[in-house]
C-alpha positions in Angstrom: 0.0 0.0 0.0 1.5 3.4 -1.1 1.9 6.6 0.6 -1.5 7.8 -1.7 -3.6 5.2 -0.3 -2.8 6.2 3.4 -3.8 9.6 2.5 -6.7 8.8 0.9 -8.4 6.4 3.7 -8.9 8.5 6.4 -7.9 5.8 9.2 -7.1 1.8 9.2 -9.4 1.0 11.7 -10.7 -2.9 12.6 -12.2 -4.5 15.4 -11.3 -8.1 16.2 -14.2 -10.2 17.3 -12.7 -13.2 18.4 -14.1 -16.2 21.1 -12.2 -17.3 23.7 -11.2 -20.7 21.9 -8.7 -17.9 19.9 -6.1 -20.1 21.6 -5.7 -24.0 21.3 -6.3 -25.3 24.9 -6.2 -23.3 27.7 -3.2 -21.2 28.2 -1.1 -21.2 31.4 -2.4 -19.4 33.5 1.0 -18.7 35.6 2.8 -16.9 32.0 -0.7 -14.6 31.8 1.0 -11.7 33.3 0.8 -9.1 30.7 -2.4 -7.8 30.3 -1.7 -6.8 26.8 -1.3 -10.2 25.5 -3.6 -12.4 27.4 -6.3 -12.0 30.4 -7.3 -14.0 33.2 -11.0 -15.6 33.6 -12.6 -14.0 36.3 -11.9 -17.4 38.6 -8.3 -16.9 37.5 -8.1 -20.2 36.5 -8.1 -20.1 32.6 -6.6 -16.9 30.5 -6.9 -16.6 26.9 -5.1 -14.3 24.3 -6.4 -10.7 23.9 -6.9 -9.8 19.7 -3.8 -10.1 17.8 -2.0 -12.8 19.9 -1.9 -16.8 20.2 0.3 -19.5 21.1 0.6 -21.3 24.6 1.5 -17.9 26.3 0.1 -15.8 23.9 3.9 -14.4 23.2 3.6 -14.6 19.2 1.6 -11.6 17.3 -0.8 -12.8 14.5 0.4 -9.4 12.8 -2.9 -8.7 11.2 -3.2 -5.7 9.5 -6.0 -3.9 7.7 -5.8 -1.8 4.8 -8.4 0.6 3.8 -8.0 1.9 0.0 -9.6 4.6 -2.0 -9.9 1.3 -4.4 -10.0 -2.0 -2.1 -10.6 -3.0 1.3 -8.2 -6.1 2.7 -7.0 -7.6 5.5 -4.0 -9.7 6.2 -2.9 -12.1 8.8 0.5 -14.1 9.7 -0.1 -18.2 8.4 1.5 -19.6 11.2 -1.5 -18.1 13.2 -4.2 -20.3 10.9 -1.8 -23.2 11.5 -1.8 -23.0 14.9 -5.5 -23.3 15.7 -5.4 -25.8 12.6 -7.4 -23.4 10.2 -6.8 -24.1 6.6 -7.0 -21.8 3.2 -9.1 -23.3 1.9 -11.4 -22.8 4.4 -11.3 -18.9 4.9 -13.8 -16.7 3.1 -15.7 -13.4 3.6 -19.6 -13.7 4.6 -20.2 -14.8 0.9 -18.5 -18.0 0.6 -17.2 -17.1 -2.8 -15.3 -15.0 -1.8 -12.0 -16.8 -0.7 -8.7 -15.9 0.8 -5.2 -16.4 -0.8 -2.0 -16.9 0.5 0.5 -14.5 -0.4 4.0 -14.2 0.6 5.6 -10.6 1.0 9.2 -9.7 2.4 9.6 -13.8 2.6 6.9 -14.0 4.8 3.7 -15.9 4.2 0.1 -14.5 4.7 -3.4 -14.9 4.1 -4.8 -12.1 2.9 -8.6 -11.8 1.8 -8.4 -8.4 -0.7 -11.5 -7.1 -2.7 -12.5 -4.2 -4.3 -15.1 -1.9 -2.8 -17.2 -2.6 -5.8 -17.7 -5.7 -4.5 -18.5 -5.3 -1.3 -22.1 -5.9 -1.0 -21.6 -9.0 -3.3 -18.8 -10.2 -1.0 -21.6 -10.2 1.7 -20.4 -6.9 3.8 -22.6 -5.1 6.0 -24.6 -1.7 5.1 -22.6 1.1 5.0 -22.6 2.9 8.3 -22.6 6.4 7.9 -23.2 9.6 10.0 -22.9 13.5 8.3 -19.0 13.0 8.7 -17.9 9.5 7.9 -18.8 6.6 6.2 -17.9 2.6 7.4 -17.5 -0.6 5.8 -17.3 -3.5 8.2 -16.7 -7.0 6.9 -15.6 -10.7 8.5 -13.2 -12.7 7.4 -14.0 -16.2 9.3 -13.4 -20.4 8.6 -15.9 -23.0 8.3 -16.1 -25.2 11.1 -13.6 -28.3 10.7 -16.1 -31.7 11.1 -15.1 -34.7 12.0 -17.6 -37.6 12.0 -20.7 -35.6 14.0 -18.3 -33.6 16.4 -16.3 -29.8 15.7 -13.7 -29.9 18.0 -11.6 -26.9 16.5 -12.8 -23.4 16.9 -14.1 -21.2 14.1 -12.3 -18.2 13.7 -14.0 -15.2 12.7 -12.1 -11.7 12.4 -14.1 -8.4 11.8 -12.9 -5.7 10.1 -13.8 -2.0 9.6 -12.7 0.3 6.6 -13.4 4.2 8.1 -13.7 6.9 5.7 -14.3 10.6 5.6 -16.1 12.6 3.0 -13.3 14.0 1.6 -14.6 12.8 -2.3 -15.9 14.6 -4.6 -17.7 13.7 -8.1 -18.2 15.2 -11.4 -21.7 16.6 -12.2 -22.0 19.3 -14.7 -24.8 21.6 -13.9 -27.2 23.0 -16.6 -27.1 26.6 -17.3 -29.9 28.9 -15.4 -29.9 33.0 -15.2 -30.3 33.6 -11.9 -28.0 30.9 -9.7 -25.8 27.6 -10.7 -26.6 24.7 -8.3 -25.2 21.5 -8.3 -25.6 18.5 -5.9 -22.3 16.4 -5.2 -22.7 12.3 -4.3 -19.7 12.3 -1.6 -19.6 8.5 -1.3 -23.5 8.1 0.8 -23.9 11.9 1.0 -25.3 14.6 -0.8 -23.8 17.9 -0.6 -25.4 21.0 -2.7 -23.3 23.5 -3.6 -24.4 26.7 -5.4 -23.2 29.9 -6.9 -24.8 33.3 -7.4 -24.2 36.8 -8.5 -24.6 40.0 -5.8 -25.2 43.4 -6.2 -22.6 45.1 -4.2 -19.5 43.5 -1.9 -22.0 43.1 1.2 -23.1 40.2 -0.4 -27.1 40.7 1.0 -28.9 41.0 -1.9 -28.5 38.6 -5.0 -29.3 39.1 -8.3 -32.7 38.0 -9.4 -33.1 38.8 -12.9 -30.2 38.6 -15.1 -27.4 40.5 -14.4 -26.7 43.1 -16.6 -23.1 44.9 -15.8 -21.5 48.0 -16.8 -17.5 47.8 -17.8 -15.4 48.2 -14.9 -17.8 47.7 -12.8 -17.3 44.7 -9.9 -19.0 41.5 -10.7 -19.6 39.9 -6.9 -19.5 35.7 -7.0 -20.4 33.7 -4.0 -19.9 30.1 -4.1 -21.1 28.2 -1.0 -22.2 24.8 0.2 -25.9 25.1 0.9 -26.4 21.5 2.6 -25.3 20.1 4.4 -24.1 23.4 6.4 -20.8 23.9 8.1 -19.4 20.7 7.6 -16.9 21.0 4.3 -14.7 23.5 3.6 -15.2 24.7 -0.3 -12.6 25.3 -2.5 -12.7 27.1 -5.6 -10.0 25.6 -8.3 -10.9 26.7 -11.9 -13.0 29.7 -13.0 -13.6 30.8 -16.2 -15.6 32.8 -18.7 -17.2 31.9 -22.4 -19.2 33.7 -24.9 -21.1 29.7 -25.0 -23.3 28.6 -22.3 -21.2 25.5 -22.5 -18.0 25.1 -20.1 -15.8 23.3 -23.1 -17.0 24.7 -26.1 -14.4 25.1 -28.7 -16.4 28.0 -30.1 -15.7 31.6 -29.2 -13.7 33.3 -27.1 -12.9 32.1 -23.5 -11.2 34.6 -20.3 -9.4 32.0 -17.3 -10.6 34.1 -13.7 -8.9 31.5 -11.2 -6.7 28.7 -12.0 -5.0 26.5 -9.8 -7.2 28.0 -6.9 -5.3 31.2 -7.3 -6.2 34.5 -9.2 -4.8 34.8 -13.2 -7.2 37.6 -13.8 -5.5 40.6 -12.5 -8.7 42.4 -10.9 -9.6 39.2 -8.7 -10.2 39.6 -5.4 -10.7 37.3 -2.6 -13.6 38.8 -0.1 -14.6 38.5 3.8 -17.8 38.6 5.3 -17.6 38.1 8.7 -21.2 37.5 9.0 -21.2 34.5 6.5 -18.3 33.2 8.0 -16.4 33.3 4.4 -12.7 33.8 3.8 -9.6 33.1 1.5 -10.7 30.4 -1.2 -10.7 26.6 0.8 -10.9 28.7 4.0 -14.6 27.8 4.8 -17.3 26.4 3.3 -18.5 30.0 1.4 -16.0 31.9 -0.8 -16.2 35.0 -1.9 -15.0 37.1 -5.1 -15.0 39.8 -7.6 -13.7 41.0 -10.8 -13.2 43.8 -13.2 -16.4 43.7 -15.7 -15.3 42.9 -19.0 -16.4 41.7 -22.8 -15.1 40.1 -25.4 -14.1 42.0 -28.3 -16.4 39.8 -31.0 -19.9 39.3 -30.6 -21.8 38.3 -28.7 -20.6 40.1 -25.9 -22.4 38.4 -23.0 -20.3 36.6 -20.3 -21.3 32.8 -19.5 -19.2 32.3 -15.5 -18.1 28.1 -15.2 -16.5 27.4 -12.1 -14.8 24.0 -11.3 -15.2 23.1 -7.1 -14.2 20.4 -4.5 -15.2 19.7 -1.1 -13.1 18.7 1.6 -13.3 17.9 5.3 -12.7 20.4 7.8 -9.7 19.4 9.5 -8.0 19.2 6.5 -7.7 22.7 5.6 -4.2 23.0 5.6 -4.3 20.8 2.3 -7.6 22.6 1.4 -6.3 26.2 1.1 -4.3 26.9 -2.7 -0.6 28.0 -2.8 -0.7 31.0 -5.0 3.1 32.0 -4.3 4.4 29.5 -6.3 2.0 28.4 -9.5 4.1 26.1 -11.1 5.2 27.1 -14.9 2.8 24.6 -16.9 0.0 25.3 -15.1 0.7 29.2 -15.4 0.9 28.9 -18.6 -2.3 27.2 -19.7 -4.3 30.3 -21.0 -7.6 28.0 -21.7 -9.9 26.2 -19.1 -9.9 22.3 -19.3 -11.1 20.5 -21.9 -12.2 17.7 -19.5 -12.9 18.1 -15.9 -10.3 16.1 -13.5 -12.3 14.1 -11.0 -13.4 13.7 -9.0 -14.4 17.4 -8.9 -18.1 19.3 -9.5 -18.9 22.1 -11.9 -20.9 24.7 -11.8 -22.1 27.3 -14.7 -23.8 30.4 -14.4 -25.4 33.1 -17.3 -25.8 34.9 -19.3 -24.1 37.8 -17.7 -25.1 41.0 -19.6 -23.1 44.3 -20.8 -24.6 47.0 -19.9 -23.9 49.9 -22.3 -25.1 53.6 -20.3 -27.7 55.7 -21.9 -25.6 58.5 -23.4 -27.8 59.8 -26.8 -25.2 60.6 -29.7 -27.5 63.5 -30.3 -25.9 65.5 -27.1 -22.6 65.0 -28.1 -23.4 65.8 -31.8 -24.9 69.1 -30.5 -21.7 69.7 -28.6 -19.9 69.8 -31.1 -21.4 71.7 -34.2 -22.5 74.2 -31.8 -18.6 75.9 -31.3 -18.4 75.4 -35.3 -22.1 76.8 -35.7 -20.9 80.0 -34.2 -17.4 80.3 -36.1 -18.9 79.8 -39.3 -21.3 82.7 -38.7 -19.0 85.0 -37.1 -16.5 84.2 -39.9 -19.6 85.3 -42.5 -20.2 88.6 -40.5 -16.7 89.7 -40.6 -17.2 88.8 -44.2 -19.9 91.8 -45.5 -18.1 94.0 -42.8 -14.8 94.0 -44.9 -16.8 93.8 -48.3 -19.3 96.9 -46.4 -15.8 98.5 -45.5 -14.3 98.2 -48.5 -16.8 99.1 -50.5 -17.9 102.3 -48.4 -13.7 103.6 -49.5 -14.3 103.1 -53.3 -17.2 105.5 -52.8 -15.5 108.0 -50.5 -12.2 108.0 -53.3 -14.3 108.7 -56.2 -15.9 111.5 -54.0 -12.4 113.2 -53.7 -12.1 112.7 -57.4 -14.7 114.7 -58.5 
């Protein structure tokens, strides 16, 4: 099992059921001195081995060991143990009978091992799923059929349960249809539904949402709030991709497309990450609401309205170290990706929002026509007067000379 699968199960946790014919005979009572290994009957006249030890003093450890996967569930467990109380392979299976053990040798040591993957789990005979708004369990038994002889048993059945614990740390892929006035999507976290959804505000209070669609003047802020709706307060949201398309669809190959975040971190230069203290939202992967705003813009061809995608994953809250984005060093091949992704990584959810409109002020051309021919109005007819004065002037001193003449 790899350093990946240990991150991804939450915790390796089993509980050993075992009878007290674990050991073959009764042990001596006089080596049952460490609690640990082996307890005493309460007439302190018999002992036997606590879970995870055997043998005549219950000195040797069966070395069992369960491993929870994001893939499989398994348990394994020394052979010498199975020898000991007389167990063979052949005769181990899970609750289905079909479902059979195998012996496997690793570092030069033999086990049993009973290894299936969660797929099959309720073929393999395990119990329901256990689950609570945190964490989800998967308890199975790995146990031998009872060794007949004639009409008699005389060797024990050994039964060994096992539990596979898991947070809700998973997220899925669900694209989300396209609506005007909010995005929601509902995320399948292994047995729980967690809605998420994202909606436009009017000013960086974040109290009053938009409820028509949004039509934006250039330059002007354009508020986002992406949240986790239900269950409330237990995942911490973060944002990873956002984007914006002249096509309702996220991938389209069609028009033009703007990258917002990326890698969690801003790429547009106007993003902004916001607080509201009252909604409890910070930094992106902070909590479970994030806030933030850009710079208005459109896209230089028709048509100009704004279509907002934005890729999410949910994960537990003591895990937000993991949770928030480090935006001080974006490594070069992500930075340089200009377009959003062409498929969406899973397991992750999207969510889509639009059309987000331009709006264009009310300024009449008329005003500014006026403005202008106005100034030019006025030139033109003090350029005519001064016109007939000279030619009035001028004409007024031909008279006057030929007067002077005669």
């Amino acid at each position: 099992m790899n350093s990946i699968d240990w991150k991804l199960s939450f915790v390796l946790l089993f509980v050993l059921a075992l009878s007290c014919s674990w050991v073959h005979g009764v042990c001596d009572v006089k080596h049952c001195t460490d609690i640990t290994k082996c307890v005493l009957s309460r007439d302190n006249r018999r002992c036997k081995c606590v879970n995870g030890f055997y043998g005549e003093s219950c000195d040797k450890n069966a070395d069992i060991k369960v491993m929870c996967s994001k893939d499989f569930i398994a348990i394994r467990v020394l052979e010498d143990f199975f020898i000991y109380h007389n167990i063979a392979l052949e005769s181990l299976h899970l609750p289905n009978t079909s479902c059979r053990a195998q012996r496997e040798v690793i570092g030069g040591v033999p086990y049993y091992m009973s290894k299936i993957s969660k797929d099959k789990y309720v073929t393999c005979g395990g119990q329901p799923p256990q689950k609570n708004l945190t964490h989800i369990s998967y308890s199975l038994s790995l146990q031998s059929n009872p060794q007949v002889s004639g009409n008699i048993i005389r060797d024990p059945v050994i039964k060994l349960d096992f539990k596979c614990l898991y947070p809700y740390i998973r997220s899925v892929s669900l694209p989300f249809p396209v609506t005007p006035l909010s995005s929601e999507t509902v995320m399948h976290v292994d047995e729980l539904d967690a809605t998420i959804q994202m909606s436009l505000y009017t000013d960086n209070t974040y109290t009053k949402v938009h409820t028509t669609t949004p039509s934006i003047e250039l330059r002007d802020k354009v508020y986002v709030e992406v949240s986790v709706a239900e269950p409330a307060d237990y995942f911490l949201l973060q944002i990873n991709e956002c984007w914006a398309t002249q096509s309702p669809q996220p991938n389209s190959t069609e028009g033009s497309t703007h990258t917002l975040l990326q890698n969690g971190c801003a790429k547009d230069q106007t993003v902004s990450f916001i607080s509201v203290a009252e909604k409890l939202s910070g930094n992106n992967g902070e909590s479970s609401t994030v806030h933030y705003s850009f710079d208005m813009f459109r896209f230089t061809a028709e048509p100009h309205d704004l279509y907002l995608h934005c890729i999410v994953q949910l994960c537990e809250r003591d895990d937000q170290e993991s949770c928030i984005p480090n935006c001080n060093s974006i490594n070069k091949r992500a930075a340089e990706r200009e377009t959003p992704p062409q498929s969406l990584p899973s397991p992750q959810g999207l969510l889509s929002y639009g059309p987000i409109k331009i709006e264009i002020p009310d300024r009449p051309q008329s005003s500014l026509l006026v403005a202008v021919l106005v100034p030019v109005a006025v030139v033109w007819t003090l350029g005519f007067f001064l016109i007939i004065l000279i030619a009035v002037a001028k004409a007024g001193s031909r008279r006057l000379a030929q007067r002077e003449k005669y």
